[in-house]
Jmol script that loads the backbone (N, CA, C; Angstrom):
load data "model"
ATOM      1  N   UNK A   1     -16.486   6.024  23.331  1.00  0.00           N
ATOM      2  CA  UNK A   1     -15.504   7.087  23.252  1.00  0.00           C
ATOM      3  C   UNK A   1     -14.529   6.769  22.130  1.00  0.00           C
ATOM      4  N   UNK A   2     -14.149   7.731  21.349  1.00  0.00           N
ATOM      5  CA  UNK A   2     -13.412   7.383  20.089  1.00  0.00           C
ATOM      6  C   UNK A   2     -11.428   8.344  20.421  1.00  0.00           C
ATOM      7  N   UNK A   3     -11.159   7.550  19.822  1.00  0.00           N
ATOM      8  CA  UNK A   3      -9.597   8.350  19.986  1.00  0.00           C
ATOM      9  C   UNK A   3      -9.183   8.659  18.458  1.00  0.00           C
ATOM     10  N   UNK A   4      -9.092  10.172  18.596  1.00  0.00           N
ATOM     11  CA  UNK A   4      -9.003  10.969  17.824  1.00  0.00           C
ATOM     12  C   UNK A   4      -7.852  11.725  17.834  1.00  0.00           C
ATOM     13  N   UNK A   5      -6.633  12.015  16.505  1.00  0.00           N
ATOM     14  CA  UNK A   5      -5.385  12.661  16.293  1.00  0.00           C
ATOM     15  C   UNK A   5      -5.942  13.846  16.506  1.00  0.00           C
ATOM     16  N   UNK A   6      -4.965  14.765  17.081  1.00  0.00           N
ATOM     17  CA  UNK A   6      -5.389  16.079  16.870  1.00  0.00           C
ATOM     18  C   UNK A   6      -4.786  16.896  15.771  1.00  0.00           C
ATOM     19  N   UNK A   7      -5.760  17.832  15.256  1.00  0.00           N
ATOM     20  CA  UNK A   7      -4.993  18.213  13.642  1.00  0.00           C
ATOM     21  C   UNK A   7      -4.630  17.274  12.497  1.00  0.00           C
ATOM     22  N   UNK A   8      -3.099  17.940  11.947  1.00  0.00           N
ATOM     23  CA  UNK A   8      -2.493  16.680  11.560  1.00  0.00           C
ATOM     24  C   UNK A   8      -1.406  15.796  11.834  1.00  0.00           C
ATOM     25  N   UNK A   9      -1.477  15.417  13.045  1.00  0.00           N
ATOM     26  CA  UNK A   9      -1.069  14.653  14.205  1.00  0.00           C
ATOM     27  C   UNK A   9      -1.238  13.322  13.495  1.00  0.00           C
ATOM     28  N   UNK A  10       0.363  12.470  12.883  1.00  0.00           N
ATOM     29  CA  UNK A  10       0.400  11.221  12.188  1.00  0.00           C
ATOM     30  C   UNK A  10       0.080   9.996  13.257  1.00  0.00           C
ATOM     31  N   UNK A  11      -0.207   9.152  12.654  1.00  0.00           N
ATOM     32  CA  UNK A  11      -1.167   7.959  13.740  1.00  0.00           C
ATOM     33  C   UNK A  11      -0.436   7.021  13.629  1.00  0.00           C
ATOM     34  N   UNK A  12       0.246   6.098  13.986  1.00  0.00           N
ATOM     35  CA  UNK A  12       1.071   4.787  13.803  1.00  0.00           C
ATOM     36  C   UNK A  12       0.296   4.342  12.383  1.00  0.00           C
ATOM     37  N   UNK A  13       1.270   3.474  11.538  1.00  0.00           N
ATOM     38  CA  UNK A  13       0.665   2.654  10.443  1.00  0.00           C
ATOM     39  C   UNK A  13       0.793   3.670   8.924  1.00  0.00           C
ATOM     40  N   UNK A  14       0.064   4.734   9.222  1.00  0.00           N
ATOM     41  CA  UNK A  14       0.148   6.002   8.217  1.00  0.00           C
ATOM     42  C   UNK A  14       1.255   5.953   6.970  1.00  0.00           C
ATOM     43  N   UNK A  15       2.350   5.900   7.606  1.00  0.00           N
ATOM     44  CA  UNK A  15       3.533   5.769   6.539  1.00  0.00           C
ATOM     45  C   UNK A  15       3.613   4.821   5.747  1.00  0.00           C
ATOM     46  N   UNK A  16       3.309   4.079   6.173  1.00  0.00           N
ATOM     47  CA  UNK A  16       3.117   2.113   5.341  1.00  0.00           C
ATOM     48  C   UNK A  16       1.722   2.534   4.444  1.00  0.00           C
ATOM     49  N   UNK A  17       0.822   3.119   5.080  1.00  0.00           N
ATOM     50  CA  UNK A  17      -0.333   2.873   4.144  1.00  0.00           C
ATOM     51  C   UNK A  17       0.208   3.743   2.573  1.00  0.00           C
ATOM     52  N   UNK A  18       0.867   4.896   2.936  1.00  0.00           N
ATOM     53  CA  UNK A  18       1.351   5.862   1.883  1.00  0.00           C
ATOM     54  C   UNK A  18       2.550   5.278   1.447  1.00  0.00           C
ATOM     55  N   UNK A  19       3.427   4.479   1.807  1.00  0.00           N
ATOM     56  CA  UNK A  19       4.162   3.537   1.310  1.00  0.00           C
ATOM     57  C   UNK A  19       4.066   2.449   0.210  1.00  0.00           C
ATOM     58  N   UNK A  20       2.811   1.907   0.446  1.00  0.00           N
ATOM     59  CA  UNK A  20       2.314   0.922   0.264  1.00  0.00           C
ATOM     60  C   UNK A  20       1.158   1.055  -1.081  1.00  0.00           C
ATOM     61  N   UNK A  21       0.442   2.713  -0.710  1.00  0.00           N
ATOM     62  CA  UNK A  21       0.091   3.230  -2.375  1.00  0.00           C
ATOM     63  C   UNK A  21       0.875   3.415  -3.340  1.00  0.00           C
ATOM     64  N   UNK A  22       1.987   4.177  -2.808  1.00  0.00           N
ATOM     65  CA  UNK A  22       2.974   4.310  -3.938  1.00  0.00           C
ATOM     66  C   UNK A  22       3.048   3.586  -4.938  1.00  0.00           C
ATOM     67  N   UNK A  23       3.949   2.312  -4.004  1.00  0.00           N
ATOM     68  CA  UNK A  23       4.800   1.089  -4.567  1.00  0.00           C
ATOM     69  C   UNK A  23       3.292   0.192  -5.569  1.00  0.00           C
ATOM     70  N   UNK A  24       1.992   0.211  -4.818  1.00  0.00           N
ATOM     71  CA  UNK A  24       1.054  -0.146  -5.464  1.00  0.00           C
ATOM     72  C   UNK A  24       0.779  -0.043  -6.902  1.00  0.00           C
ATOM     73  N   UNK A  25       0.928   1.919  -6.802  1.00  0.00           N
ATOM     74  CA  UNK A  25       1.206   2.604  -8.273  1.00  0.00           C
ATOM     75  C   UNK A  25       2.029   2.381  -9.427  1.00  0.00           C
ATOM     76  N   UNK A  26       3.417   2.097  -8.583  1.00  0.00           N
ATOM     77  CA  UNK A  26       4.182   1.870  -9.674  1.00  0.00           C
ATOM     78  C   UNK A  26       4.144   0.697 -10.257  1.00  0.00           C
ATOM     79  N   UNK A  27       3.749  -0.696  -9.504  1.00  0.00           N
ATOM     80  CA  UNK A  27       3.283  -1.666  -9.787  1.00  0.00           C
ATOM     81  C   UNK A  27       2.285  -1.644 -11.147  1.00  0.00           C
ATOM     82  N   UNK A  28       0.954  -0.997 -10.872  1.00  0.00           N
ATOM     83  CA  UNK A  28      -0.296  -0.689 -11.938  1.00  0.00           C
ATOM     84  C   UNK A  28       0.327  -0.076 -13.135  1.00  0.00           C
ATOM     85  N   UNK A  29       1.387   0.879 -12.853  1.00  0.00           N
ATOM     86  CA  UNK A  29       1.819   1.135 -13.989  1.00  0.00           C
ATOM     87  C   UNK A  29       2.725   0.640 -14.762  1.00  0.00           C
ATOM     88  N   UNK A  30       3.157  -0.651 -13.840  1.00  0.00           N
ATOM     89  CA  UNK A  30       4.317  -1.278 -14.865  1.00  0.00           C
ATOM     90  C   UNK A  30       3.230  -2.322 -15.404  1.00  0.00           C
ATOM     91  N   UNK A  31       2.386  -2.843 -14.723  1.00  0.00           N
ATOM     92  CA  UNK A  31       1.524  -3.730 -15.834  1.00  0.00           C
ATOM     93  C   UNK A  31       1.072  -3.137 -16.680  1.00  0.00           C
ATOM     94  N   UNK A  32       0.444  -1.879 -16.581  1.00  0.00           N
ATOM     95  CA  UNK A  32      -0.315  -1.423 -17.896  1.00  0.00           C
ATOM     96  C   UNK A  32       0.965  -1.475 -18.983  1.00  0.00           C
ATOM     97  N   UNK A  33       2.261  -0.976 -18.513  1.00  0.00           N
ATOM     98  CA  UNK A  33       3.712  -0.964 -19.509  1.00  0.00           C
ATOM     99  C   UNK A  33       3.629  -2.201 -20.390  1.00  0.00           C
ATOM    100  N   UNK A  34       3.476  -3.351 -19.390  1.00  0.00           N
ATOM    101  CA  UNK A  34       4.142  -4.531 -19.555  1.00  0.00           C
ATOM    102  C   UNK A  34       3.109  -5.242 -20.209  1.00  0.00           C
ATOM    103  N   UNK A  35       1.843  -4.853 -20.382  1.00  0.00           N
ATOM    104  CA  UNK A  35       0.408  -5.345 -21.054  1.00  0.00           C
ATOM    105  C   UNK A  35       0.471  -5.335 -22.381  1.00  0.00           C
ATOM    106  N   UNK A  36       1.085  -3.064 -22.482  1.00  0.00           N
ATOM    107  CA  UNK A  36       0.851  -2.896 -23.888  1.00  0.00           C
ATOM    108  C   UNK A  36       1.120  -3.952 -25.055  1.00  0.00           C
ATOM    109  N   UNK A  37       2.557  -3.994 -25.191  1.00  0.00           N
ATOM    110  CA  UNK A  37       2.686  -4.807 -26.130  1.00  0.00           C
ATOM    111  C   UNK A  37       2.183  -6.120 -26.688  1.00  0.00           C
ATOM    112  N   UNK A  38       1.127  -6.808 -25.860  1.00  0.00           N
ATOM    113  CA  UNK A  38       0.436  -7.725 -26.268  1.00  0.00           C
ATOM    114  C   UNK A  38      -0.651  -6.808 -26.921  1.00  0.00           C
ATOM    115  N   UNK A  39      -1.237  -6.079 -26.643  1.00  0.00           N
ATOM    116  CA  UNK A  39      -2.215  -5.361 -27.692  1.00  0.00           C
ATOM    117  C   UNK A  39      -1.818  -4.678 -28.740  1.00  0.00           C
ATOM    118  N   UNK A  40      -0.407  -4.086 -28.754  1.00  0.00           N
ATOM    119  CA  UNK A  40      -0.367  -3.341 -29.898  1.00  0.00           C
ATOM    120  C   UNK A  40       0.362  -4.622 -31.103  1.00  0.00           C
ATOM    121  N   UNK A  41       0.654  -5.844 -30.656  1.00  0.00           N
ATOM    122  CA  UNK A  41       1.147  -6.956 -31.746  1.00  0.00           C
ATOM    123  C   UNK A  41       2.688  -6.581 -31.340  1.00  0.00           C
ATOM    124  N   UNK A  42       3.734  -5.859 -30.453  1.00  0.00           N
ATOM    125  CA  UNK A  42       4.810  -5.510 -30.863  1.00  0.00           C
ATOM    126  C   UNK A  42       5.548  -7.153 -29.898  1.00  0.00           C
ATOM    127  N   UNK A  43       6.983  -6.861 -29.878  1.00  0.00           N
ATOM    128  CA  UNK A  43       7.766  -7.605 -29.298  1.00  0.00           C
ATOM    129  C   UNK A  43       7.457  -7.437 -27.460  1.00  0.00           C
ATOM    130  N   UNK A  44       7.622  -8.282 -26.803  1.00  0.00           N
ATOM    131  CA  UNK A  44       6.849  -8.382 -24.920  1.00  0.00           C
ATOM    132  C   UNK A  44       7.887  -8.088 -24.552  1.00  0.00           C
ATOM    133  N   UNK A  45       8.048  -7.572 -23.622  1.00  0.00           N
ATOM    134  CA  UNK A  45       8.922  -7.086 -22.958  1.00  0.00           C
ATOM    135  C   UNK A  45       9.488  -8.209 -22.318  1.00  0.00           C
ATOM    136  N   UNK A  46      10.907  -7.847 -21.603  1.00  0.00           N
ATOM    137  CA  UNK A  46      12.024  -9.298 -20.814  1.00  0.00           C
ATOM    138  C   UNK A  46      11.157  -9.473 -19.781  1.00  0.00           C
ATOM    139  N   UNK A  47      11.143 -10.913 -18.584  1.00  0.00           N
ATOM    140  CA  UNK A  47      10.644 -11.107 -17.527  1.00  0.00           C
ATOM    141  C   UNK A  47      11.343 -10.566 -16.685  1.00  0.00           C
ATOM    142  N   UNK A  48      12.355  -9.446 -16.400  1.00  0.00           N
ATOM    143  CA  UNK A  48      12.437  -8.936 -15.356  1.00  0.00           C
ATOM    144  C   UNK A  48      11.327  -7.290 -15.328  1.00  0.00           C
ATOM    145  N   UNK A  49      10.267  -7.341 -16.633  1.00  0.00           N
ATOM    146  CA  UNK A  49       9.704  -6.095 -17.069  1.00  0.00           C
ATOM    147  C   UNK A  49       8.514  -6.890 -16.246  1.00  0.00           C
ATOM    148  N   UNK A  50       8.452  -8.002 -15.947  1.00  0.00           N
ATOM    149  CA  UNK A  50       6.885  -8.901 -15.495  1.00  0.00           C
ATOM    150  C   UNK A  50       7.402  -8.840 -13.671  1.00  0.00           C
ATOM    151  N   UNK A  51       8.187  -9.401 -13.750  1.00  0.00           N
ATOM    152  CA  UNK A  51       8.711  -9.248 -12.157  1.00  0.00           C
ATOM    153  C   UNK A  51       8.321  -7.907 -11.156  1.00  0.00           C
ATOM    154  N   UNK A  52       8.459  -6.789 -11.935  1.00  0.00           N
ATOM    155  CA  UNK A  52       8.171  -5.480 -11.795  1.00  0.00           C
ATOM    156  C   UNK A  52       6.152  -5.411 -11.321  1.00  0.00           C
ATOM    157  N   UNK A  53       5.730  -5.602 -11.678  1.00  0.00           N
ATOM    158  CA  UNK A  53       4.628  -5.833 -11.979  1.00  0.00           C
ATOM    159  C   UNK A  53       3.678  -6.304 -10.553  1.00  0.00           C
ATOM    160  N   UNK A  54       5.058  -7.365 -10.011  1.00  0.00           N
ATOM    161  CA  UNK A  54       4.052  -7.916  -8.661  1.00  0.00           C
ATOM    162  C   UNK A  54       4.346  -7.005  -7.244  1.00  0.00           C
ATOM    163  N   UNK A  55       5.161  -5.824  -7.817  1.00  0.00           N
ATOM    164  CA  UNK A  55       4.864  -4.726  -6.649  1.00  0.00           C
ATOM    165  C   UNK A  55       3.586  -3.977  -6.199  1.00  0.00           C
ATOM    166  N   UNK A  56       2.670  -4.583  -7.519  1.00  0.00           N
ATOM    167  CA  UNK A  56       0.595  -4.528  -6.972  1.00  0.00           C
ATOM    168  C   UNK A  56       0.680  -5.021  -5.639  1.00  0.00           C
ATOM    169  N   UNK A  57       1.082  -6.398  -5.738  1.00  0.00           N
ATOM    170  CA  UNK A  57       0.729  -7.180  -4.376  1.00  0.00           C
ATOM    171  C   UNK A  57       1.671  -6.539  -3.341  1.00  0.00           C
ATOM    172  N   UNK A  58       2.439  -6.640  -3.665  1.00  0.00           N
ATOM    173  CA  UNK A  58       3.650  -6.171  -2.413  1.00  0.00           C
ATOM    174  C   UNK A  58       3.253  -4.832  -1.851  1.00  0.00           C
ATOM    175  N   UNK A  59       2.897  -3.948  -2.337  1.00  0.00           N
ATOM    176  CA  UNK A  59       2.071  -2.520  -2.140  1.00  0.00           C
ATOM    177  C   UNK A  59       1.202  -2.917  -1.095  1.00  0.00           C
ATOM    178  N   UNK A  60       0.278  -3.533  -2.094  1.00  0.00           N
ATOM    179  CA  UNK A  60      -1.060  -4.048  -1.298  1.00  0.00           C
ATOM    180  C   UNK A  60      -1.042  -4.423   0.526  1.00  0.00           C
ATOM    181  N   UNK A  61       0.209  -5.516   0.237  1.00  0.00           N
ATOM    182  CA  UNK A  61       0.815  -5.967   1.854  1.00  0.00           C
ATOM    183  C   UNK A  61       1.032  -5.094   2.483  1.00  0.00           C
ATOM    184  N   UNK A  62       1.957  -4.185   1.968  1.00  0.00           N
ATOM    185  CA  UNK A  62       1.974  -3.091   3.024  1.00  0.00           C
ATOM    186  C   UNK A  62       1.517  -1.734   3.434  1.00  0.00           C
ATOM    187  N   UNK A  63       0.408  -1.529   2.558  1.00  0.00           N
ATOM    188  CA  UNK A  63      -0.861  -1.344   2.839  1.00  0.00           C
ATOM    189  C   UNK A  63      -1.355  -1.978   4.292  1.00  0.00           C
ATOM    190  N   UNK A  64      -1.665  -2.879   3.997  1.00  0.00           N
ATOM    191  CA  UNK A  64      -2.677  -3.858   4.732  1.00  0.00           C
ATOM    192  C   UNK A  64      -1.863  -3.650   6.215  1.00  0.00           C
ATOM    193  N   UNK A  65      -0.561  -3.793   6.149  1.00  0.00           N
ATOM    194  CA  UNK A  65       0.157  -3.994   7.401  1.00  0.00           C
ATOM    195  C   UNK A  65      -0.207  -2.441   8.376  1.00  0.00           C
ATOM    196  N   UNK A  66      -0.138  -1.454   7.651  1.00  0.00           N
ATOM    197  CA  UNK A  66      -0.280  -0.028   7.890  1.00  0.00           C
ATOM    198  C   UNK A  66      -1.371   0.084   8.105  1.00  0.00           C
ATOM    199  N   UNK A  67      -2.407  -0.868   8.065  1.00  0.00           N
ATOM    200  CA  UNK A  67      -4.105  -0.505   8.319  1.00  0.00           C
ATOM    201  C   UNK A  67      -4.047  -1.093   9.719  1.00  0.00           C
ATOM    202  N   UNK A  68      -3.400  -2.861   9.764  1.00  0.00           N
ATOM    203  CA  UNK A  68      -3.644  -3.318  11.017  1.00  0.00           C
ATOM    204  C   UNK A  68      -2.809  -2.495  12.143  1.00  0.00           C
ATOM    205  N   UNK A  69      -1.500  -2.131  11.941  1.00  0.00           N
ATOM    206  CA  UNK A  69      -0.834  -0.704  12.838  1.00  0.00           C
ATOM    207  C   UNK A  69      -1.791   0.157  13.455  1.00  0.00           C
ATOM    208  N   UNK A  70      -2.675   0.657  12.802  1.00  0.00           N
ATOM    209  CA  UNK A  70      -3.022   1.829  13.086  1.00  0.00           C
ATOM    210  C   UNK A  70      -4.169   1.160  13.627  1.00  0.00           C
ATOM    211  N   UNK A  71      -5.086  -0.002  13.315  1.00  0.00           N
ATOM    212  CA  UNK A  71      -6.185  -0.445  14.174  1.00  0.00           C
ATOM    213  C   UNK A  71      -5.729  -0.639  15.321  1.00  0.00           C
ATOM    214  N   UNK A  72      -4.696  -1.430  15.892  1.00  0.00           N
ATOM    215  CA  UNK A  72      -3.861  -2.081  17.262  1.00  0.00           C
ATOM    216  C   UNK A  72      -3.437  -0.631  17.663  1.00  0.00           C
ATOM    217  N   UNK A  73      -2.798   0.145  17.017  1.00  0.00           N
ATOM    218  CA  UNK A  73      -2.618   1.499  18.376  1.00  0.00           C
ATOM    219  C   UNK A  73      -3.744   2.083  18.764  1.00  0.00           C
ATOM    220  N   UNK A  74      -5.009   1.836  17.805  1.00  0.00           N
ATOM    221  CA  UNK A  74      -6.445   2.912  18.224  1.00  0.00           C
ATOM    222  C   UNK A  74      -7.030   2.142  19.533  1.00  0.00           C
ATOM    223  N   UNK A  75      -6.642   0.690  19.316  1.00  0.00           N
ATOM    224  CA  UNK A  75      -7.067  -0.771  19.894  1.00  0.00           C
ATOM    225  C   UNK A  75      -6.588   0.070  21.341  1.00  0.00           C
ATOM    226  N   UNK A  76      -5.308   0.043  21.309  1.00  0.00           N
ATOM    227  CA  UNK A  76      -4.526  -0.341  22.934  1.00  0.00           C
ATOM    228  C   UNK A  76      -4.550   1.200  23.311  1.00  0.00           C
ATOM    229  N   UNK A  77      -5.240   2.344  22.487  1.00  0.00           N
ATOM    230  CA  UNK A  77      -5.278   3.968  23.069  1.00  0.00           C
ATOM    231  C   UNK A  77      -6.519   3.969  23.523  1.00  0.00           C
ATOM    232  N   UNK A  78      -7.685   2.996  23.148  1.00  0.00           N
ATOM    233  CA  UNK A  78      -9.275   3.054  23.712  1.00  0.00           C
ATOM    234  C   UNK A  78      -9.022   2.015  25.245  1.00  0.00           C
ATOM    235  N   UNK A  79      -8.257   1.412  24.805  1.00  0.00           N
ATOM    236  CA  UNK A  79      -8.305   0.510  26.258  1.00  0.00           C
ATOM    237  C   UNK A  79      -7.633   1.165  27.198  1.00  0.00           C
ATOM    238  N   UNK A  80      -6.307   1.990  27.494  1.00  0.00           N
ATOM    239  CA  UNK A  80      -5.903   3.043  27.881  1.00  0.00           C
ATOM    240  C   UNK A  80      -6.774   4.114  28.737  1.00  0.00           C
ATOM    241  N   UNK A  81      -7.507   4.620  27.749  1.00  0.00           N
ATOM    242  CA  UNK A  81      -8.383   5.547  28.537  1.00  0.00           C
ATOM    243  C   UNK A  81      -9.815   4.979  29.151  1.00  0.00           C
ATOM    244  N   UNK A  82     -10.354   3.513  28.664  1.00  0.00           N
ATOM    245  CA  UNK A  82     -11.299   2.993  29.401  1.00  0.00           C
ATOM    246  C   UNK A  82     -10.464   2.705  31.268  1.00  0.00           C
ATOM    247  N   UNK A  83      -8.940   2.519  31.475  1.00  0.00           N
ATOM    248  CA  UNK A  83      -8.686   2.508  32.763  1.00  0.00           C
ATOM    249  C   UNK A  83      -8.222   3.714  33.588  1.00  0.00           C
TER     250      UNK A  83
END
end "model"
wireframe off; spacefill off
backbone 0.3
color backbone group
């Protein structure tokens, strides 16, 4: 038996995962920022332009946190209706 939202009925975790793309995004796009200038020969940007950069990972985390959320409520809503 599967437990299923009805419609678009938000599921625990959800917000973090869309949280967590965002911040991902802006991350990807500050490296590609923060890349250019080693290819085009110009001056590199300051290390607070690199700092920026490890919001990939930090995204990623909370991502990840928003996946295990939403596994543990599907977890403890199947065990629920197995009693």
């Amino acid at each position: 038996m599967t437990v299923t939202p009805q419609g678009d009925e938000a599921r625990p975790g959800d917000g973090l995962v869309r949280a967590g793309g965002i911040v991902f995004i802006v991350g990807a796009v500050a490296t590609l920022v923060t890349m250019a200038p080693l290819f085009l020969h110009t001056d590199p940007f300051p290390s607070y332009a690199w700092a920026v950069c490890m919001l990939m990972g930090v995204g990623f985390a909370v991502s990840a946190a928003g996946v295990l959320r939403s596994a543990a409520a599907q977890r403890r809503a199947a065990r629920a209706s197995q009693s």
